[in-house]
N, C-alpha and C positions, 0 to 999 in steps of 0.2 A: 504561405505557411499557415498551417489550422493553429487554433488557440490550444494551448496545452493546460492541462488541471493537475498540481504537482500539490498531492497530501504527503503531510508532513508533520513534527511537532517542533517547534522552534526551537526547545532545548536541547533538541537532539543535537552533538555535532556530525554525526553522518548527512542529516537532512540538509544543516545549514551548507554541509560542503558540497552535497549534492545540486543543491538551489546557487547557490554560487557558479557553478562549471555552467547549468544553464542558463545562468544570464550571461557567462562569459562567451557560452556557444551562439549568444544572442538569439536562443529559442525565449519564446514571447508564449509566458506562465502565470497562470495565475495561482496564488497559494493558499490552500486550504489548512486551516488547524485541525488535526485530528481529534487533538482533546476537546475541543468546541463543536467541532461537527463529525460527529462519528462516520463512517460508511453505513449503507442502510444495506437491508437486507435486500434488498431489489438493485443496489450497486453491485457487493459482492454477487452475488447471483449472475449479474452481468458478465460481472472477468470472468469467472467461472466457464461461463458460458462460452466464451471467447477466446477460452481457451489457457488462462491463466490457474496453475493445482492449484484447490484446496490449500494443501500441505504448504504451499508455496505464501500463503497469507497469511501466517502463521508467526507471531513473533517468537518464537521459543526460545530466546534469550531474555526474555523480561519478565521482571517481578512477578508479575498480577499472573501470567501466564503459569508459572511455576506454583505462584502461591494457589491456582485454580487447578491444580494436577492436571493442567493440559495436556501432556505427554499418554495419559491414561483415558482421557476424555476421547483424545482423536484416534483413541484405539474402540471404543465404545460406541460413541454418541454415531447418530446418519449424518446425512450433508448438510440436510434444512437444519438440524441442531448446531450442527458447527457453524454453519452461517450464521445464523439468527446470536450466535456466541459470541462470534465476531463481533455482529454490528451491535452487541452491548457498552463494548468499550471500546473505543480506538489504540488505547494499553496494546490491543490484545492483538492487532492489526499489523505485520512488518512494516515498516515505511524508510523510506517514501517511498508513495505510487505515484508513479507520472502517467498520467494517462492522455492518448492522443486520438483522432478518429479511428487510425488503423493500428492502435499497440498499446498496449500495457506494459508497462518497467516494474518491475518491482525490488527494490535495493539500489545501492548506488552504483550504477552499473555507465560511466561515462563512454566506452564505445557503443555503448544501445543510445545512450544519450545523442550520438552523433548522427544517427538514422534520422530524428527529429527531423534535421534540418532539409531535407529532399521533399 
């Protein structure tokens, strides 16, 4: 089984129960704090690329996003702007992503969580 990279923010309880199900799936993760190590612009760019929306990386239930009129922004701003947005603040970021060699999760999603393990 490949190493898996699960971002996250510890105070999340989404995150925490997300990170929980995969140590109970005994997928073998290592955990990144969002608020400490942002996504770079060259990450984002990656999912993207890989096939992961834009729209999809998008926290639009959270503060900073709201308090950034995000809703208008990602009617406006290009891709490289929305990106380079993102990797300002991890805030702004949905999490957790779990990321594997061949997949991107993004939300708490425990039957995608189950693929892990093949």
């Amino acid at each position: 089984m490949t190493k898996v990279l699960f971002i996250g923010y510890p105070k999340c309880s989404t995150c925490k129960k997300a990170y929980q199900a995969l140590q109970d799936l005994g997928v073998d993760c290592t955990y990144r704090d969002i608020t400490k190590e942002n996504p770079t612009e060259e990450e984002i760019t990656s999912w993207v690329n890989r096939g992961v929306p834009l729209a999809k990386l998008f926290n639009s239930s959270g503060q900073l996003y709201r308090q950034m009129n995000g809703k208008e922004r990602r009617k406006t701003d290009s891709q490289e702007q929305l990106i380079a947005w993102l990797a300002s603040d991890g805030m702004l970021v949905k999490r957790p992503i779990v990321i594997s060699d061949d997949q991107i999760i993004v939300g708490n999603k425990l039957s995608e969580y189950k693929s892990l393990l093949k």
